[in-house]
C-alpha positions in Angstrom: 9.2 24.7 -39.3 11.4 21.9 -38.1 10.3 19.3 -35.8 12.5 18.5 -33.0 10.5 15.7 -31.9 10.2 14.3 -35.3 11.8 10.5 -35.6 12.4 10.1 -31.5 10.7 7.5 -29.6 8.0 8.9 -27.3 8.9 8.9 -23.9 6.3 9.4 -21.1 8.9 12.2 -19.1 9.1 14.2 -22.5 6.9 16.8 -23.7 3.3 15.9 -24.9 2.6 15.9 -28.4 -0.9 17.5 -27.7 -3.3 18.7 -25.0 -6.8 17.9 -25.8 -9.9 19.1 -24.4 -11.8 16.9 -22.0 -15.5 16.8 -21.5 -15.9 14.7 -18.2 -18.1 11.3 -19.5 -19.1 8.4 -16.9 -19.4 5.8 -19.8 -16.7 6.7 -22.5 -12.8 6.5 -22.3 -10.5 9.3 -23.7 -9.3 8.6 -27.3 -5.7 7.9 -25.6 -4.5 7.4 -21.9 -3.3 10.8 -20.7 -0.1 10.8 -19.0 -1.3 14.2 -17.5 -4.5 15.7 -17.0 -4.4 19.9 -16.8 -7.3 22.0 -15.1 -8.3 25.2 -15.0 -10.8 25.7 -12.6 -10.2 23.7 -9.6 -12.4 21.7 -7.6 -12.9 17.8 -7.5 -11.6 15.2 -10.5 -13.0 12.2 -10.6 -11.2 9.8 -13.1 -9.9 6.4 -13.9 -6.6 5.5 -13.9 -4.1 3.8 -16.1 -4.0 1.5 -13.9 -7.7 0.8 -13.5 -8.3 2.9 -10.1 -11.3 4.9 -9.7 -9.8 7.8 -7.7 -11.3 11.3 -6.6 -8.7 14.4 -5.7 -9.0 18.0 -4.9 -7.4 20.2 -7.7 -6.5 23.9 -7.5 -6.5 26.2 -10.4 -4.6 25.8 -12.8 -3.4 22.2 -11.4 -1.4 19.9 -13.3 -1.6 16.2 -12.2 0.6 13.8 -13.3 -0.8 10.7 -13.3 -1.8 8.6 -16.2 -5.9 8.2 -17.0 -8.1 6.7 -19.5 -11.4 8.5 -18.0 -12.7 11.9 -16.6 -15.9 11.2 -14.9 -19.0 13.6 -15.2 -20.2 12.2 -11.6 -17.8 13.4 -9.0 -16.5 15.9 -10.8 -16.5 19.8 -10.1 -13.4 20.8 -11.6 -13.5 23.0 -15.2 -11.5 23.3 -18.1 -10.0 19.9 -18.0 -7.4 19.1 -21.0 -5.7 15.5 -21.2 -2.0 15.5 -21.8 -1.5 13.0 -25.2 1.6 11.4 -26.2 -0.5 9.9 -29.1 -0.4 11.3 -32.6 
């Protein structure tokens, strides 16, 4: 199969390469800065920005949040099924 994507700069407002499973962790970073996290089961996400913010928001179902972060916390967050958006290869 053909690549489209294949010899183009990544951008940050194009599609992800890969959306990796998240287990919330209050000590360890993901493996790359997610430009988006995805959620399946709502509730509260805890995480660290990009930016270096500690921020907590309420998520529905199925909630995509656009908003680039290096951490998913285990403490402060209820939310399940959480998968990092990665531009990363």
């Amino acid at each position: 199969m053909t690549n489209p994507f294949s010899g183009r700069a990544l951008a940050l407002n194009g599609p992800a390469l890969d959306l990796i499973p998240v287990t919330p962790d209050d000590a360890t970073d993901l493996p790359h800065v997610a430009t988006a996290i995805y959620v399946e089961t709502g509730g509260q996400l805890r995480f660290l920005t990009a930016a270096g913010a500690d921020r907590t928001v309420a998520v529905g179902d199925m909630s995509i949040l656009p908003v680039g972060a290096a951490r998913v916390f285990a403490t402060g967050t209820t939310a399940t099924g959480i998968h990092a958006f990665s531009v990363s290869q």
